[in-house]
Biopython code that builds the backbone (N, CA, C, O; Angstrom):
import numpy as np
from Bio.PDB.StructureBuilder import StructureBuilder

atoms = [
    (1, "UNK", "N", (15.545, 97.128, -20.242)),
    (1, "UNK", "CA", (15.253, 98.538, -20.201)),
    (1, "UNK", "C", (16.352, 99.245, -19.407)),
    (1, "UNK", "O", (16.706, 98.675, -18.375)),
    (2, "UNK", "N", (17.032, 100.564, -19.774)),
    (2, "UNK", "CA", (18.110, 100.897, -19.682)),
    (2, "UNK", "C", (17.325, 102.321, -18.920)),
    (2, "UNK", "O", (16.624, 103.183, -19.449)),
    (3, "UNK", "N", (17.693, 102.189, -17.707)),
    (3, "UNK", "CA", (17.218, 103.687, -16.534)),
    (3, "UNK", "C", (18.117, 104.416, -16.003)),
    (3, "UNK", "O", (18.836, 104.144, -15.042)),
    (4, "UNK", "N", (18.054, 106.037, -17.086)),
    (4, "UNK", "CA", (19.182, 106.931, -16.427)),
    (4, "UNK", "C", (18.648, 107.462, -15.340)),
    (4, "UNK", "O", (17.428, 107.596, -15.244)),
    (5, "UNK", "N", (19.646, 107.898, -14.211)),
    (5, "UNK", "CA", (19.549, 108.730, -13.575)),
    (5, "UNK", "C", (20.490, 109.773, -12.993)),
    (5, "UNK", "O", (21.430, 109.410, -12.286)),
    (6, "UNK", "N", (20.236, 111.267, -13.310)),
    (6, "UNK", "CA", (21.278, 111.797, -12.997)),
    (6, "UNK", "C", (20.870, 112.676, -11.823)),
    (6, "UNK", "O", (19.880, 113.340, -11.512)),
    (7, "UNK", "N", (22.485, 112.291, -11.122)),
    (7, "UNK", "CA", (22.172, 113.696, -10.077)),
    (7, "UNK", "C", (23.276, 114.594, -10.336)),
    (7, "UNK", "O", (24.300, 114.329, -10.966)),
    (8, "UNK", "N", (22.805, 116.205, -9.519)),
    (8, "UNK", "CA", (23.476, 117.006, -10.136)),
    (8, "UNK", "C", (23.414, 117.762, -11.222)),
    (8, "UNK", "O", (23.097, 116.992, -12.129)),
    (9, "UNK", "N", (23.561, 119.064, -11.737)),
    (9, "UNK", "CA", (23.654, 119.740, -12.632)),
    (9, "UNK", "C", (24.055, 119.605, -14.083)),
    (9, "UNK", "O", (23.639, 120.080, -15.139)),
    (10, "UNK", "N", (25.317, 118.522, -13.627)),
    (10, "UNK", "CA", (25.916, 118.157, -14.893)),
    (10, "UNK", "C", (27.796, 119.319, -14.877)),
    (10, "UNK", "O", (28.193, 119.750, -13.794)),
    (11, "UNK", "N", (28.642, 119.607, -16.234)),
    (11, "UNK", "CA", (29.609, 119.870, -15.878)),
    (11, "UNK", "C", (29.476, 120.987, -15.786)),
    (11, "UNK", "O", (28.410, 121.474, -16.166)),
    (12, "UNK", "N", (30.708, 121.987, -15.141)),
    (12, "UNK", "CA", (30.718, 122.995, -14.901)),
    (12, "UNK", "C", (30.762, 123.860, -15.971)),
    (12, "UNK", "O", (31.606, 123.721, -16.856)),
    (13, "UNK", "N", (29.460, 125.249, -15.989)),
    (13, "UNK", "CA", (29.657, 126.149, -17.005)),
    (13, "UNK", "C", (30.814, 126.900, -16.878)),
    (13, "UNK", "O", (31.636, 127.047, -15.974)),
    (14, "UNK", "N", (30.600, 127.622, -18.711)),
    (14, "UNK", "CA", (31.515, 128.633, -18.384)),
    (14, "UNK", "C", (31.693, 129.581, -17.187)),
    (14, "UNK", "O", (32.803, 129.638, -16.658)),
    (15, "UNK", "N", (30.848, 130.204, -16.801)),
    (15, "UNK", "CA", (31.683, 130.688, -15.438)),
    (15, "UNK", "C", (31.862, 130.268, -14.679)),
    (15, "UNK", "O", (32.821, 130.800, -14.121)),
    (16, "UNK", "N", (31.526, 129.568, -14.228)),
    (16, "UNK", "CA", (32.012, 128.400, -12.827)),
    (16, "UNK", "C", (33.510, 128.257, -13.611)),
    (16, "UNK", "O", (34.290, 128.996, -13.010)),
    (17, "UNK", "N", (34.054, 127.712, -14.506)),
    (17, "UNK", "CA", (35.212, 127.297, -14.855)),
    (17, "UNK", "C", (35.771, 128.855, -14.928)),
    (17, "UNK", "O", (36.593, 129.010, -14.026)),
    (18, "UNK", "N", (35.619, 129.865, -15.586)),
    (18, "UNK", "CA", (36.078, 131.245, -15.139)),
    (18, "UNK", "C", (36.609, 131.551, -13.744)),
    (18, "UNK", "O", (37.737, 131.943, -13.447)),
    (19, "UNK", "N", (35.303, 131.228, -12.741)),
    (19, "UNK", "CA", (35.766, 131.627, -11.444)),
    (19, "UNK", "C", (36.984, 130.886, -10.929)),
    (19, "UNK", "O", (37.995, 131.311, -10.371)),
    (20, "UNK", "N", (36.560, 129.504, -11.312)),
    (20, "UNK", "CA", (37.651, 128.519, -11.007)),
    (20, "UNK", "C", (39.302, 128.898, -11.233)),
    (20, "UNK", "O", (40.236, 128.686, -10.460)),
    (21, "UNK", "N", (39.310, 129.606, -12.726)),
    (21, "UNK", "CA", (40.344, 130.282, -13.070)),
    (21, "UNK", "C", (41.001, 131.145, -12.087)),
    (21, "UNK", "O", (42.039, 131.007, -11.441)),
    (22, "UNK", "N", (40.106, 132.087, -12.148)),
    (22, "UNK", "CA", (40.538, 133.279, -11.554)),
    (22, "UNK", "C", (40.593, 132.892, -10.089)),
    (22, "UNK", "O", (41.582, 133.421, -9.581)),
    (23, "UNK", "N", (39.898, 132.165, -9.211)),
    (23, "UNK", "CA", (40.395, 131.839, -7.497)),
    (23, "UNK", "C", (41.548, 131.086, -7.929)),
    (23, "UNK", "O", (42.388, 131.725, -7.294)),
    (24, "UNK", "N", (42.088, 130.369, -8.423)),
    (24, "UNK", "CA", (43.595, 129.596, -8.422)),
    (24, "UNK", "C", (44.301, 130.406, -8.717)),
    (24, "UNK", "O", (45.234, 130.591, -7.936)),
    (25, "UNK", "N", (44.214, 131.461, -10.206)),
    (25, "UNK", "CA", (45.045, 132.107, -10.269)),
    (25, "UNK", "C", (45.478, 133.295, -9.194)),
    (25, "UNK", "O", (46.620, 133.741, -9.089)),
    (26, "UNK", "N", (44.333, 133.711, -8.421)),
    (26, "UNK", "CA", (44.870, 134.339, -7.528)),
    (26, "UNK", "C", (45.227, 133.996, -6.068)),
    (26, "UNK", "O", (45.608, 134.867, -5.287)),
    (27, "UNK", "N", (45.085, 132.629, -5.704)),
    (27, "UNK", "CA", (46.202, 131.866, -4.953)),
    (27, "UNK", "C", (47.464, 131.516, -4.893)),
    (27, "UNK", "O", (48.273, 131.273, -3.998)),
    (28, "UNK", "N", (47.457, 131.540, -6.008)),
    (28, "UNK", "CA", (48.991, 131.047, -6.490)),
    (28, "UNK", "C", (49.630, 132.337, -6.665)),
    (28, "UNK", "O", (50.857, 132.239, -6.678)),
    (29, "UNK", "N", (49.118, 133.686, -6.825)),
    (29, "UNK", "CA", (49.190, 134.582, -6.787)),
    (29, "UNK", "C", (50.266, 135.052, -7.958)),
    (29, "UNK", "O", (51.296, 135.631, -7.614)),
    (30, "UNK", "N", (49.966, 134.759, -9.459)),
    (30, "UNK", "CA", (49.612, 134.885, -10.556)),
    (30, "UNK", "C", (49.313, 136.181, -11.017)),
    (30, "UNK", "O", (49.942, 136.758, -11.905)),
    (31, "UNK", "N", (47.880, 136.851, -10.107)),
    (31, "UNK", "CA", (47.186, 137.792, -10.238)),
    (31, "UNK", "C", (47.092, 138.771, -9.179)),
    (31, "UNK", "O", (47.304, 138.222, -8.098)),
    (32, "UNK", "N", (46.879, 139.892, -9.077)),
    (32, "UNK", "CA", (47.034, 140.764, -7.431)),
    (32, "UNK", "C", (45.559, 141.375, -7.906)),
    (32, "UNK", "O", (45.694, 142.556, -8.225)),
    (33, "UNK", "N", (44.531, 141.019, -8.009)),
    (33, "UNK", "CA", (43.010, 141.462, -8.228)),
    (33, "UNK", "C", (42.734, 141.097, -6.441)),
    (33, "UNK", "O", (43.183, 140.351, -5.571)),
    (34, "UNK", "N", (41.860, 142.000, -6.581)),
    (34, "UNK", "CA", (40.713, 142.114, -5.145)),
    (34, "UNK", "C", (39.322, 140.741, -5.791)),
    (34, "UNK", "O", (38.780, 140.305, -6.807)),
    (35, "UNK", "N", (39.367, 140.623, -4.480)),
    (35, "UNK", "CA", (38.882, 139.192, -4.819)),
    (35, "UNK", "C", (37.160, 139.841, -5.237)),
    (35, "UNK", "O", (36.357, 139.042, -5.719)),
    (36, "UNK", "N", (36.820, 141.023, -5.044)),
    (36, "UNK", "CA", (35.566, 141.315, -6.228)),
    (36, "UNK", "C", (35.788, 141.080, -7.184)),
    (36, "UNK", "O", (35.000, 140.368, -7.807)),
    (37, "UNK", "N", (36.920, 141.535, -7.765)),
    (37, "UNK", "CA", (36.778, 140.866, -9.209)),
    (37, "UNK", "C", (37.332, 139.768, -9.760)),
    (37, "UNK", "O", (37.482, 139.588, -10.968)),
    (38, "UNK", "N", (37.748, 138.775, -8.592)),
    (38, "UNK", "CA", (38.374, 137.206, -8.424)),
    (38, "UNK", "C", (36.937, 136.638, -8.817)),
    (38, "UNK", "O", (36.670, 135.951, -9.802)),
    (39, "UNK", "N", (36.122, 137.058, -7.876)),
    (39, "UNK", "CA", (34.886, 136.559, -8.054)),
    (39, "UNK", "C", (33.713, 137.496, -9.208)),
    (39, "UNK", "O", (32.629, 136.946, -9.401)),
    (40, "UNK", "N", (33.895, 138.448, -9.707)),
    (40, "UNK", "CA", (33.389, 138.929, -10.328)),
    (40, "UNK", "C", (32.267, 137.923, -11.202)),
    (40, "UNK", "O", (31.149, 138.420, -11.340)),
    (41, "UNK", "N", (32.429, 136.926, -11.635)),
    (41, "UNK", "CA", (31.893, 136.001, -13.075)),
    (41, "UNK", "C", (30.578, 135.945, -12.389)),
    (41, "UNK", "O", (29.517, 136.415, -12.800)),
    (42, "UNK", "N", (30.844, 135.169, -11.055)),
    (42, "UNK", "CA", (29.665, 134.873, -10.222)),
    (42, "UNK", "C", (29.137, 136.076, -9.650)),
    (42, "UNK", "O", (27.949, 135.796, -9.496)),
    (43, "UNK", "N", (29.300, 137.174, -9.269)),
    (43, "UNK", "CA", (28.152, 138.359, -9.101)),
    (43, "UNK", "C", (27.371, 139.201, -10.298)),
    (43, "UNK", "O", (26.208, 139.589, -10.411)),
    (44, "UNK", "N", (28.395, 139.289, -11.029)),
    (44, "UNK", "CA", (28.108, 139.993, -12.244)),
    (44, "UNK", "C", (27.191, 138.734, -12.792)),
    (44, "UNK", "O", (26.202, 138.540, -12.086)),
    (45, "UNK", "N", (27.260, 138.293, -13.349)),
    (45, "UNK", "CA", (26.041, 136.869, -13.604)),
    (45, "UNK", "C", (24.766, 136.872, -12.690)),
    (45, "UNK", "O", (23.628, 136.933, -13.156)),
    (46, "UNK", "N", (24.988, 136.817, -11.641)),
    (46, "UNK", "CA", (23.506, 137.312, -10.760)),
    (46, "UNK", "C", (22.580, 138.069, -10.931)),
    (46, "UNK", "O", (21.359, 137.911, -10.899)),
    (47, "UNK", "N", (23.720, 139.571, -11.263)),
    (47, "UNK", "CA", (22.941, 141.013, -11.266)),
    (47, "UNK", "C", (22.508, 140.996, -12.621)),
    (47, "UNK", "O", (21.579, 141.788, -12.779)),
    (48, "UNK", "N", (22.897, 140.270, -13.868)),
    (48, "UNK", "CA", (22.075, 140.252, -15.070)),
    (48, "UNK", "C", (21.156, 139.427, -15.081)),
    (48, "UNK", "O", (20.289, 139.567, -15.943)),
    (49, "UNK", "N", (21.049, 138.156, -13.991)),
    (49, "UNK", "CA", (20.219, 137.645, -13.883)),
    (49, "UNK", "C", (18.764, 137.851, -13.402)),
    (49, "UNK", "O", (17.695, 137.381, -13.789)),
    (50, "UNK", "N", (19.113, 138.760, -12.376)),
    (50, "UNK", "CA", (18.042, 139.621, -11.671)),
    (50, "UNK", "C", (17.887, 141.078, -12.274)),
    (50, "UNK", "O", (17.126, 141.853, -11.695)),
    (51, "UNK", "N", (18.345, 141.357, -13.034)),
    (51, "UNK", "CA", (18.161, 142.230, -14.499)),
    (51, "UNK", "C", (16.828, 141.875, -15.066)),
    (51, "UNK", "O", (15.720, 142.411, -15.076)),
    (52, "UNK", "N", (17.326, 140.811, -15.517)),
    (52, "UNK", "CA", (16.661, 140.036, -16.794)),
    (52, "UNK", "C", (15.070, 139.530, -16.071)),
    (52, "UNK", "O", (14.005, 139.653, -16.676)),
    (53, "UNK", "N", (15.171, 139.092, -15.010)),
    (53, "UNK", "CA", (13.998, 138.555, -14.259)),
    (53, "UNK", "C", (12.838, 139.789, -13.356)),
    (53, "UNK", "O", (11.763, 139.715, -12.761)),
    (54, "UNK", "N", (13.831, 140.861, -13.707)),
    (54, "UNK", "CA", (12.976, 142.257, -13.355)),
    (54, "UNK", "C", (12.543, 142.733, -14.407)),
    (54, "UNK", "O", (11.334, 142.933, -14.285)),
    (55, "UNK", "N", (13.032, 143.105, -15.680)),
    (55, "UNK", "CA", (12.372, 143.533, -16.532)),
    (55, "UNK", "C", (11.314, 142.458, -17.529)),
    (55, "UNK", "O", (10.523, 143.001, -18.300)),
    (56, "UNK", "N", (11.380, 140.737, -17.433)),
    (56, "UNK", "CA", (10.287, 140.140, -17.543)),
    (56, "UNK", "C", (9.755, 140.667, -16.583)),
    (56, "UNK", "O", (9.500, 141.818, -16.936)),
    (57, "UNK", "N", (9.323, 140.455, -15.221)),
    (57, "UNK", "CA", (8.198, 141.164, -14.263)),
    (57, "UNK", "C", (7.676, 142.035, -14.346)),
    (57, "UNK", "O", (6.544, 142.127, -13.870)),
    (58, "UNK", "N", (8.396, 143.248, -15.111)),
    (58, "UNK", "CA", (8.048, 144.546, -15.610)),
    (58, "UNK", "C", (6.708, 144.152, -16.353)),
    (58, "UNK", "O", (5.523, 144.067, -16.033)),
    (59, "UNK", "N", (7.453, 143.953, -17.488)),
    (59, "UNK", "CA", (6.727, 143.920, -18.853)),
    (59, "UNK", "C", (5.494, 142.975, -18.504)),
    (59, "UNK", "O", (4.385, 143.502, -18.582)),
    (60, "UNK", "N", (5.567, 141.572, -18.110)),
    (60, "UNK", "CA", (4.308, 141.344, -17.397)),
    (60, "UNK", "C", (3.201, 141.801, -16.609)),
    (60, "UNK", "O", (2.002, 141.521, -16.587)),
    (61, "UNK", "N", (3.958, 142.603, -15.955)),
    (61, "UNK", "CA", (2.629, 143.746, -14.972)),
    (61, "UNK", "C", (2.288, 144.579, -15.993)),
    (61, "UNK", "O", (1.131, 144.988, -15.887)),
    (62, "UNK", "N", (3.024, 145.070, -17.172)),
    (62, "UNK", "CA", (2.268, 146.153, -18.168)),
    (62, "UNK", "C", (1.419, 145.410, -18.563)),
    (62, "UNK", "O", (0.476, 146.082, -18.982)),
    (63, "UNK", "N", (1.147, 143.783, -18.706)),
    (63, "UNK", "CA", (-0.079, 143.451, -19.877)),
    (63, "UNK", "C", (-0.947, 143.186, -19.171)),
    (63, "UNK", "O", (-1.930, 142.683, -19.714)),
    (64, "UNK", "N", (-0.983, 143.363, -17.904)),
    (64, "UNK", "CA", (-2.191, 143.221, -17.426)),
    (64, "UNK", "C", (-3.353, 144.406, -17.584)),
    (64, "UNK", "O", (-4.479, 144.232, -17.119)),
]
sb = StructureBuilder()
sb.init_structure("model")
sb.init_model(0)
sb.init_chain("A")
sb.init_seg("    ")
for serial, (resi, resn, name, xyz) in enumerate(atoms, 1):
    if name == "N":
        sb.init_residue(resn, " ", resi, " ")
    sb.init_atom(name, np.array(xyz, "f"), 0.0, 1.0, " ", f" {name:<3s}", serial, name[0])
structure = sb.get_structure()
């Protein structure tokens, strides 16, 4: 009997590999961006996340 076990998430998504992009590229200094939008992938991803998880909550409190 053959027993996986994984730890960890697994590989990096697209934005993680985005951000990844964009912090090297702007080390190496490649790029002259303000590191808001170095990091942009990862905030902007949040705020649709908590978008998305407010307006389910919404719409749930309407069916009650």
């Amino acid at each position: 009997m053959k027993v996986n076990i994984r730890i960890g998430s697994g590989p990096v998504g697209f934005v993680g590999l985005l951000t990844i992009v964009f912090v090297t590229l702007r080390l190496l200094g490649r790029i002259d961006w303000s590191w808001w939008w170095v990091l942009s992938p990862l905030w902007i991803t949040a705020a649709l996340s908590l978008l998305i998880l407010g307006a389910v909550l919404f719409i749930a409190a309407l069916d009650r």
